[in-house]
N, C-alpha and C positions, 0 to 999 in steps of 0.2 A: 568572376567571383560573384555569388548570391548574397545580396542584402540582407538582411536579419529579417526584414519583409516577408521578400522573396522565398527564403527558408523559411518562413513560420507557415506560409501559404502554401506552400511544396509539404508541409509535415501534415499541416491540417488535410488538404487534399489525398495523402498517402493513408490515412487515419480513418477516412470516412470511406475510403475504396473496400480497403480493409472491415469495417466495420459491414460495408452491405454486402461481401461474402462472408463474413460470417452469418449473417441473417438469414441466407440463402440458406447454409449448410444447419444451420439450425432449424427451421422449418421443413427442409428436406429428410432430413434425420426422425422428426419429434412429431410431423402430422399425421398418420399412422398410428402412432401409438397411443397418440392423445386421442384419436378418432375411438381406437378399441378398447379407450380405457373409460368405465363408465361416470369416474369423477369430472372428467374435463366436458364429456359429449359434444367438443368440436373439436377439429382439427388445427383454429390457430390457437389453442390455451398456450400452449408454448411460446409461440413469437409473438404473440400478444406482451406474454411478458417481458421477453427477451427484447422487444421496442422499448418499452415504459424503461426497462435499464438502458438503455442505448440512449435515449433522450434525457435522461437523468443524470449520466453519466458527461455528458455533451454539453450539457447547461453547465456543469462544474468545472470542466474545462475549459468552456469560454470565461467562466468567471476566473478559472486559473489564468490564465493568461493574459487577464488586468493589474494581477498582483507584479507590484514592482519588485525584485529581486532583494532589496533592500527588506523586503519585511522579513524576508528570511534570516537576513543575516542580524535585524532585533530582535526576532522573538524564536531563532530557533530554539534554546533550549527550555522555551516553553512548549512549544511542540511537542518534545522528545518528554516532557515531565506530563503533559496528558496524554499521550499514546502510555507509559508507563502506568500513568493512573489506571486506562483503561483494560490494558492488560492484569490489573491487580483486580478491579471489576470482575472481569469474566472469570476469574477463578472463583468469584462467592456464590454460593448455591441460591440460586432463585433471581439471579440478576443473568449470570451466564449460561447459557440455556447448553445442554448435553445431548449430543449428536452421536452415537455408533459409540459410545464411551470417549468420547472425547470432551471437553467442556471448550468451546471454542467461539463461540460464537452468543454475542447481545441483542438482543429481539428488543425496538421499539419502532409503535404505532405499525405493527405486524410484516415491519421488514428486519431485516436481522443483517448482521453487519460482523467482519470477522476483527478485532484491535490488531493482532496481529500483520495484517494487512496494511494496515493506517503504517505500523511500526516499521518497515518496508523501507516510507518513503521520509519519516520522520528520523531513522537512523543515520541516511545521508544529510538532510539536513543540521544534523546535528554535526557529524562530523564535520561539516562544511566550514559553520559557523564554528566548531572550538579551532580548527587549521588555522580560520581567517583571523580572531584574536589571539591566539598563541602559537604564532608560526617560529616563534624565535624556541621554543620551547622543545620542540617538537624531533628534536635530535638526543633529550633525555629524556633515560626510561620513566621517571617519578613523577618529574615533572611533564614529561609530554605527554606519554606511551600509557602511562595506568591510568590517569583519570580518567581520561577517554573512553578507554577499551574496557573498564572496570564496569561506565555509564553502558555500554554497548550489551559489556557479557550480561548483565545484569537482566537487561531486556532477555539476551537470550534464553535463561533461567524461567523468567516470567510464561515463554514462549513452550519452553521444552515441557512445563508443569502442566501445560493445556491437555493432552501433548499436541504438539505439530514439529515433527525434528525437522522435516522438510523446511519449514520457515525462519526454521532455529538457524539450518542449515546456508540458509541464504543470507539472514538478514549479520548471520557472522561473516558469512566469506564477502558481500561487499563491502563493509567494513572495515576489512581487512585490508581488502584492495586499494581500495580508499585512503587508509593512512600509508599505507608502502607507496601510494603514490605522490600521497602531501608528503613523502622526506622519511616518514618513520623508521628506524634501521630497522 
């Protein structure tokens, strides 16, 4: 049996394999086109970017991986009430910037970032955290079942008005999954 060590080390290593074929296939894909496109006039403008998110994304995960599990279970339903903020943000005109008719997406200091994405990982957190203080609850519908899933649909509303159903789509069914597994009938 692997130590929690052992498996952090085994995921990290699985992560970063992963991570340099993607690099691969990205640069394979996108030098070419970036060479014949006269905006870029090289060939790595793509994987140039595609590193700076690979290292940006790698620095947030080492730093996730100091957070003790415990701050989730204080402060998730602050989590889930600023992902919610945020989702209420990108619906105002001139904060949430509009893509292909979509409003989806927050642009600051010229990266752009999608809330509903954040909402993802903030939804299970959330559900975690309400299991973990009202597990005795959670076999009745008013008291278990609706305030939860009420906080959950809610998001998903905030989500569908972007639109993104796909995300709507997701961030409902693991949810879902999630309280049928904490007990929910």
């Amino acid at each position: 049996m692997l130590t929690a060590k052992q498996l952090q080390n085994a995921i990290l290593i699985t992560v970063s394999m992963l991570l340099c074929i993607g690099l691969v296939m990205v640069y394979s894909t996108s030098a070419m086109v970036a060479k014949l496109d006269p905006n870029t006039a090289t060939s790595y403008f793509f994987i140039k970017k595609q590193i700076i998110w690979v290292l940006l994304a790698g620095a947030a995960m080492l730093a996730c991986m100091e957070i003790p599990y415990d701050f989730f279970r204080k402060y998730g339903y602050h989590i889930f009430g600023a992902c919610i903020f945020l989702l209420i943000l990108v619906l105002i005109p001139g904060i949430g910037k509009k893509y292909n008719g979509a409003r989806r997406w927050i642009r600051v200091a010229g990266m752009g970032f999608q809330p509903s994405d954040f909402m993802k990982l903030a939804a299970i957190i959330f559900i975690a955290t309400y299991v973990d203080r009202n597990i005795v609850y959670l076999k009745h519908f008013f008291a278990g079942f609706l305030p939860v899933f009420a906080g959950v649909g809610f998001a998903g509303l905030l989500i569908l008005m972007e639109p993104d159903f796909g995300t709507c789509c997701f961030v409902m069914l693991i949810s879902t999954l999630l309280l049928l597994i904490a007990g929910i009938r």
